[in-house]
C-alpha positions as CSV (number, residue, x, y, z in Angstrom):
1,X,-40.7,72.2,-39.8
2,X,-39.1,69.5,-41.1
3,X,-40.3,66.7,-43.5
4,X,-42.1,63.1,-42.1
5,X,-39.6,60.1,-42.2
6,X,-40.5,57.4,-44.2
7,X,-41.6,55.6,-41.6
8,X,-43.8,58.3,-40.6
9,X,-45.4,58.2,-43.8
10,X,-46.1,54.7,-44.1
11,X,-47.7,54.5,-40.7
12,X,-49.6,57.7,-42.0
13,X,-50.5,55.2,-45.6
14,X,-51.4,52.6,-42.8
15,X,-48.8,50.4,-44.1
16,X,-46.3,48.3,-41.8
17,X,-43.2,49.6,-40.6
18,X,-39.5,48.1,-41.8
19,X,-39.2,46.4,-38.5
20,X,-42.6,44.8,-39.1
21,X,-42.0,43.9,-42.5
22,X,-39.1,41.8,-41.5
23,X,-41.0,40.3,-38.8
24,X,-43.9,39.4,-40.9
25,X,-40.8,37.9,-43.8
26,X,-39.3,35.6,-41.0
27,X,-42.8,34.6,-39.6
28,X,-44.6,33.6,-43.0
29,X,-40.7,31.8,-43.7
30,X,-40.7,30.1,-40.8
31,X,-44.4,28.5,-41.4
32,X,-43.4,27.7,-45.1
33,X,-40.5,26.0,-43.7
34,X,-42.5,23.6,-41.2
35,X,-44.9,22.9,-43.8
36,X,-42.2,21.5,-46.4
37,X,-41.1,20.3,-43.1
38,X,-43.7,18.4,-41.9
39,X,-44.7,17.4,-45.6
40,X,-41.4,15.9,-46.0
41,X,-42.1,13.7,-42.1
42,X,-45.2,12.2,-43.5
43,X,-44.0,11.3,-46.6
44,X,-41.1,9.6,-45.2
45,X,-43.2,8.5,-42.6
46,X,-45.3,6.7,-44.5
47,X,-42.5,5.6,-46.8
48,X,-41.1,3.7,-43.6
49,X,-44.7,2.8,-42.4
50,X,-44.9,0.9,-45.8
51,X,-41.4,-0.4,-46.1
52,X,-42.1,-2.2,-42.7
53,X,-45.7,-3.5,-43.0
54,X,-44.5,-5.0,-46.5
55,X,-45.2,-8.4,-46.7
56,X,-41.8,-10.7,-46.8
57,X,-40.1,-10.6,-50.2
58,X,-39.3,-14.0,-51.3
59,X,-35.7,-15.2,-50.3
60,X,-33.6,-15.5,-53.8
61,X,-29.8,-17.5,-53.3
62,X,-26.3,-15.8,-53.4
63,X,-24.5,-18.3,-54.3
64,X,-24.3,-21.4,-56.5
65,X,-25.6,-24.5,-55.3
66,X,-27.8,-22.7,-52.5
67,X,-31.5,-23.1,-53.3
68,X,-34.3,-22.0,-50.9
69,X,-37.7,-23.7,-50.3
70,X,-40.5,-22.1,-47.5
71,X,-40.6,-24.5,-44.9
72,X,-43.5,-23.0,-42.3
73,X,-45.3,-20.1,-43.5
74,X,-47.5,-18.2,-40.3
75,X,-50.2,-16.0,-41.3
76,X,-51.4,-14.5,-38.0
77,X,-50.2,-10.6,-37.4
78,X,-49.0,-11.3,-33.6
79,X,-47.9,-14.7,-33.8
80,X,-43.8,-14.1,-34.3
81,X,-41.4,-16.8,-34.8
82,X,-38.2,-16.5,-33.1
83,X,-36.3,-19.3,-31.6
84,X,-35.6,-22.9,-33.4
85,X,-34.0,-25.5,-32.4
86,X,-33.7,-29.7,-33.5
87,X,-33.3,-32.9,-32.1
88,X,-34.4,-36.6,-32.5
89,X,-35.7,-35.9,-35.9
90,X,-37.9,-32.9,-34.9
91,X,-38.1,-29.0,-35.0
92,X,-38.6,-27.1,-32.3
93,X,-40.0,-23.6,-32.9
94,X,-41.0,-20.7,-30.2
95,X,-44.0,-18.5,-31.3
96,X,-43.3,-15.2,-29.3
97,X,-46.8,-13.9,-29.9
98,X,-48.4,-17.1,-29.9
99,X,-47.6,-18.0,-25.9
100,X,-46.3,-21.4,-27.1
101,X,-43.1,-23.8,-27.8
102,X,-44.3,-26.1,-31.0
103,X,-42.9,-29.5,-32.4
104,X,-42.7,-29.6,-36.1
105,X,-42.0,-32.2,-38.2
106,X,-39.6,-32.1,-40.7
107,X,-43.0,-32.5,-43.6
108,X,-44.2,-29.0,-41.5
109,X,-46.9,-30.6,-39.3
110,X,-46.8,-28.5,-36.0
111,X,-48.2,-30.0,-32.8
112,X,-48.4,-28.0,-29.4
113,X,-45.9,-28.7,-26.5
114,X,-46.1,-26.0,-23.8
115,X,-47.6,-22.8,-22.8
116,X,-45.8,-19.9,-22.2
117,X,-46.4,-16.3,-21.5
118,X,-44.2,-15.1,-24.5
119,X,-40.9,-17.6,-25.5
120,X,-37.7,-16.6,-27.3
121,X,-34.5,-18.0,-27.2
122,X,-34.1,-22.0,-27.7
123,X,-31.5,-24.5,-27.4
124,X,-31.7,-28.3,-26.6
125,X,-29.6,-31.0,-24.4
126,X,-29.9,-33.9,-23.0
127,X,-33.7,-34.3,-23.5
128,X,-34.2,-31.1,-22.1
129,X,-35.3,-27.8,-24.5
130,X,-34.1,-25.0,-22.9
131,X,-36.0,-21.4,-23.8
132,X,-36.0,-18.0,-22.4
133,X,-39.9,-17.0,-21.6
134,X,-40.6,-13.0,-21.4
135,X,-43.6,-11.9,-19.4
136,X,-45.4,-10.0,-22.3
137,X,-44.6,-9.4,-25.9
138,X,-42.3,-6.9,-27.2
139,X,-39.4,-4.6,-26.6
140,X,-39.9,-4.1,-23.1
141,X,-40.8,-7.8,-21.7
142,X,-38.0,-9.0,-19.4
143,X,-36.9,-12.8,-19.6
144,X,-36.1,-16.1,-17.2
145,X,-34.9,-19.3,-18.2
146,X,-37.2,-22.4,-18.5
147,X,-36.7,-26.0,-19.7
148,X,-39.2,-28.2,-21.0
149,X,-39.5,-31.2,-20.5
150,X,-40.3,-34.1,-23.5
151,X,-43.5,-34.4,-22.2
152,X,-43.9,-30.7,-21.8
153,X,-43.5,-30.0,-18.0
154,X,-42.0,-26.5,-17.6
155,X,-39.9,-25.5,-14.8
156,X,-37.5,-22.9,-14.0
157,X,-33.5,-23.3,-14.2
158,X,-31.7,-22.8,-11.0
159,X,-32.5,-19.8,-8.8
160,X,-29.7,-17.1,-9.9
161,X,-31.1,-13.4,-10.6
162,X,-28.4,-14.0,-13.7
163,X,-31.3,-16.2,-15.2
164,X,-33.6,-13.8,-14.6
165,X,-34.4,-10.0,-15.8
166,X,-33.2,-11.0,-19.1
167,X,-33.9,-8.5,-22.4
168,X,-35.4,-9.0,-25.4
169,X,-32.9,-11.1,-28.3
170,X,-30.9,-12.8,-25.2
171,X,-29.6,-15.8,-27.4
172,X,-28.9,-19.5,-26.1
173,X,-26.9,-22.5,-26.8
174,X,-25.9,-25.8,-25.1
175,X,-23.1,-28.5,-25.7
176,X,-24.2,-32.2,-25.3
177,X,-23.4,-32.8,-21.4
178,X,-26.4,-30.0,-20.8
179,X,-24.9,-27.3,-20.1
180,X,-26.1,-23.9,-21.1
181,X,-24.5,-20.9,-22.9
182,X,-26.5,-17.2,-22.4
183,X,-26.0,-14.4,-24.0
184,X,-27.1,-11.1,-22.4
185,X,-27.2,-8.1,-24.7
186,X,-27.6,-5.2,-22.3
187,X,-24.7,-5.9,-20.2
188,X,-22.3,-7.5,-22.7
189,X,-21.8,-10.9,-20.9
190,X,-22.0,-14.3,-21.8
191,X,-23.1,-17.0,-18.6
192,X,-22.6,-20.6,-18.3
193,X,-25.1,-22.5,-16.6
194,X,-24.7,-26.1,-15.4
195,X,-27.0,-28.9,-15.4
196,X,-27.9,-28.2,-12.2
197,X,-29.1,-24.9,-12.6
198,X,-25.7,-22.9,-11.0
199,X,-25.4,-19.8,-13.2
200,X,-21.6,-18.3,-13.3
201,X,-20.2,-15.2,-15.3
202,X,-18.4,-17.0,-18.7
203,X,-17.0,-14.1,-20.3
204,X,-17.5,-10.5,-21.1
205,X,-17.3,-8.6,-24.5
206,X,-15.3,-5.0,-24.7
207,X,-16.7,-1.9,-26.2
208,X,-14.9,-1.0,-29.5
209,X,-14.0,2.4,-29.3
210,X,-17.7,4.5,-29.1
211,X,-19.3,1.0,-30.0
212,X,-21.6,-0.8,-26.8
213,X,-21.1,-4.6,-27.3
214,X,-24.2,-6.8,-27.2
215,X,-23.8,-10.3,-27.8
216,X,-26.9,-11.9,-29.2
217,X,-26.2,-15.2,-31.0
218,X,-24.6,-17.9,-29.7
219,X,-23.5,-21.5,-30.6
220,X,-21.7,-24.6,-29.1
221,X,-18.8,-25.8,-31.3
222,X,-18.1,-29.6,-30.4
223,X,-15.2,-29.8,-32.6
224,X,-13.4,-27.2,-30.6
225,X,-14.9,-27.5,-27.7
226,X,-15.8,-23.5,-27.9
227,X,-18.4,-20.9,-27.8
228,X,-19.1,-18.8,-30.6
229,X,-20.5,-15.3,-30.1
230,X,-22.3,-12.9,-32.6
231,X,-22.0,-9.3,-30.9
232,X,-24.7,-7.2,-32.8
233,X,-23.2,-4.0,-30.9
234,X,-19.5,-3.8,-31.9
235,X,-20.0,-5.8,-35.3
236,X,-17.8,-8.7,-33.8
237,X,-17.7,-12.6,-34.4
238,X,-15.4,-13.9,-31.7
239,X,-14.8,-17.5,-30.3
240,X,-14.4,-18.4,-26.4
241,X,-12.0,-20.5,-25.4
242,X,-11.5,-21.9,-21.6
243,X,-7.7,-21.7,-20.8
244,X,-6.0,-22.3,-17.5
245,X,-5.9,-18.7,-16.5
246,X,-9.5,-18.0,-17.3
247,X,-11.9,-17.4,-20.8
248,X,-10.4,-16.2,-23.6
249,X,-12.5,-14.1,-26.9
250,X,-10.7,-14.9,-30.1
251,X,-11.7,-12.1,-32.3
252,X,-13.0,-13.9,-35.9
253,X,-14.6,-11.0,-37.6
254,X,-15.2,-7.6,-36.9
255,X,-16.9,-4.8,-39.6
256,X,-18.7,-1.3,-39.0
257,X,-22.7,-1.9,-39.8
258,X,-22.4,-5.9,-39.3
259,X,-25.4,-6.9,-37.0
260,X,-25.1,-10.9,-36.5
261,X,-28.0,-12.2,-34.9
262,X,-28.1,-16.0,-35.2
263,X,-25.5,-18.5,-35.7
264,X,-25.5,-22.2,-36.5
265,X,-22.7,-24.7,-37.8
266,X,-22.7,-26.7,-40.9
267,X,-21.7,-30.1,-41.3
268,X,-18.3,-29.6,-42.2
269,X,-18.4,-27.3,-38.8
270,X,-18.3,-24.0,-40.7
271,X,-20.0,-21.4,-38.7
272,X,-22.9,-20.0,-40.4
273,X,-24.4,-16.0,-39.8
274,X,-27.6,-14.8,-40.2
275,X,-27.2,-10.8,-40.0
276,X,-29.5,-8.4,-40.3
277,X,-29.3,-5.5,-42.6
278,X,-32.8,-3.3,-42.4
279,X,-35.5,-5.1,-44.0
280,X,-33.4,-7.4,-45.7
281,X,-31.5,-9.8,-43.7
282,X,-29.1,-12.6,-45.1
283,X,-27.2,-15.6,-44.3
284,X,-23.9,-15.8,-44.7
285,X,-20.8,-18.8,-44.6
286,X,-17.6,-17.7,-42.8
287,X,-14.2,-19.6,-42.5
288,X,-11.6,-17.9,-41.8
289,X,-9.9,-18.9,-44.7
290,X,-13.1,-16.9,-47.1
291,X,-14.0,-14.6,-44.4
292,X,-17.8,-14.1,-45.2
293,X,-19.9,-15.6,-48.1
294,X,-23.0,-13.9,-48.9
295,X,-25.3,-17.6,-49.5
296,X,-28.8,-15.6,-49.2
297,X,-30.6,-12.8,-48.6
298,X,-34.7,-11.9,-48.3
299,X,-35.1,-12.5,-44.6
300,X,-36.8,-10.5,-42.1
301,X,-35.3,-9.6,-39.1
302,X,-33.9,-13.2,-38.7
303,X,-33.6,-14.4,-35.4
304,X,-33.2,-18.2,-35.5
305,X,-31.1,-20.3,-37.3
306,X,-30.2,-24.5,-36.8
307,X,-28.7,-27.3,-39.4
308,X,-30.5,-30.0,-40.2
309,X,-28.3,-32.9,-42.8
310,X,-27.2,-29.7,-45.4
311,X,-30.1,-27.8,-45.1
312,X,-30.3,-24.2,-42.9
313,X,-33.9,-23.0,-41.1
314,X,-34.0,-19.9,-40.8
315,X,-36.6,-18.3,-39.0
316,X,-37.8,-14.5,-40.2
317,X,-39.3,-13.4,-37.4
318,X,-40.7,-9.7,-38.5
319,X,-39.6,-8.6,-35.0
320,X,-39.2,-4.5,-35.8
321,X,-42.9,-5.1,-35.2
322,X,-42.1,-5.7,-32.0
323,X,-39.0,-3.1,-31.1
324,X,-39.8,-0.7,-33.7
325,X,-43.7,-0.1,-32.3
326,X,-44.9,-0.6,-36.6
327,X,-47.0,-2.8,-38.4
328,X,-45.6,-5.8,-39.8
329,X,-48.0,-7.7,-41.9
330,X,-47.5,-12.2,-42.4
331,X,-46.8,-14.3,-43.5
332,X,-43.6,-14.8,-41.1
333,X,-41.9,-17.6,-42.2
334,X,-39.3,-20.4,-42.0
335,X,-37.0,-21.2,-44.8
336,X,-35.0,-23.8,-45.6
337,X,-32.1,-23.2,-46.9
338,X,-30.3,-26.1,-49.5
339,X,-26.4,-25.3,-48.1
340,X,-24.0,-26.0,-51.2
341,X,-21.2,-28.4,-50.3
């Protein structure tokens, strides 16, 4: 008769087998693992969770002769700044959460001037501020183009599905003669829209190799007669210029990571870039000549910049708390920004 295996024996001793032993090594590993895991998920969770819902750090200056004074300061947890705009010696400033457009003076008195469901995007002509309303608040809202009138009246521009169906952080600008420059940032096109309301395609950006363009600011440059483009997607700054054979993109700038968001132009009609970089967004000076100068930085998600004498607004508008579902506490603010010369 010959002698029990081992295995024989352990299952006489009641102990597990070989197989089960390795089965019982790879379960109790594999639990270990998602609890160190899943440890490691809320932790960083809550890192993020905290690193968002921080209140805004105070901006600090870059470089010399910028200095930086809070202009508005809003305190309510669903009223976001986003779009800003000046003429005729008053702001104008769109509260995305808040349903309204507001005049502000340049002491910071605001004053209501229209209802909206939920307005972005502003630009100003001819007596006319132009703003893109969404129908509710947040990542998913779709956008049509208004104007409003000076004594508020609000009324849709032209009848083109172009204007309509737009996403959230479509950008606008306008020259002097009323016409409008929008940016759409799904599709990667830029339209024209006359003061009449007709809506035509203006220009298109390109992909960059695995890179989606999606052109978000915008601005009118009078001393070129030219639109400038910020295209968040490829990390591009170009500048449109209307030949006789069509619209051509003048690349300016172009880096991996660059996200420019909002764009204004100082005095001296160098363009000026507020770009975001996490929580942490900053304004920058570019010529050509310098490429990009680092004036500020302390921002949150800014979304609105405009030039007022040699002073920049910018307008941190907290808006991951609206695309990145988290909690963004106030104050959301407006700073102005002392532009050295």
């Amino acid at each position: 008769m010959s002698a029990p295996s081992k295995t024989d024996q352990a299952s006489e001793r009641g102990e597990p087998s070989a197989a089960r032993r390795i089965l019982y090594f790879v379960i109790f590993g594999a639990v270990v693992i998602g609890i160190v895991v899943g440890a490691a998920a809320l932790l960083l969770g809550d890192l993020f969770g905290r690193w968002n819902s921080s209140p805004l750090r105070e901006p600090k200056a870059l470089a010399q002769g910028v200095t930086i004074a809070p202009f508005l300061s809003l305190n309510d947890e669903r009223i976001f700044p986003y779009g800003i705009a000046y003429a005729d010696g008053e702001f104008y400033l769109s509260l995305l959460g808040g349903n309204a457009v507001r005049k502000v003076t340049p002491e910071g008195a605001m004053r209501f001037m229209a209802q909206l469901d939920a307005p972005g995007a502003l630009a100003y002509s001819r007596g006319k501020l132009y703003v893109i309303d969404y129908n509710q608040v947040g990542a998913f809202g779709t956008g049509a183009l208004k104007a409003i009138a000076a004594d508020g009246t609000l009324s849709n521009v032209g009848d083109s599905p172009s204007l309509r169906g737009l996403p959230l952080f479509a950008a606008l600008a306008a020259d002097g003669q009323g016409t409008v420059y929008l940016s759409h940032p799904e599709n990667g096109s830029v339209w024209r829209i006359t003061p009449d309301g007709r809506a035509t395609l203006f220009w298109t950006a390109s992909s960059v190799a695995n890179a989606r363009p999606s052109p978000t600011g915008l601005v009118y440059d009078p001393r070129s007669d030219s639109v400038i483009v910020a295209d968040s997607g490829t990390g591009s700054l170009y500048r449109l210029i209307e030949t006789e054979t069509g619209v051509e993109g003048q690349l300016l700038y172009r880096q991996q990571g660059f996200d420019p968001r909002a764009l204004a132009l100082d005095r001296q009609g160098r363009l000026l870039v507020a770009v975001w970089q996490g929580d942490n967004g900053s304004l920058y000076r570019f010529d050509e000549a310098n490429g990009l100068v680092a004036l500020a930085e302390g921002f949150r998600q800014p979304t609105g910049v405009v030039v007022v004498d040699n002073s920049a607004y910018v307008v941190s508008s907290g808006a991951f708390g609206l695309i990145g579902g988290v909690e963004v506490k106030p104050p959301f603010r407006v700073d102005a920004v002392r532009l050295p010369d």
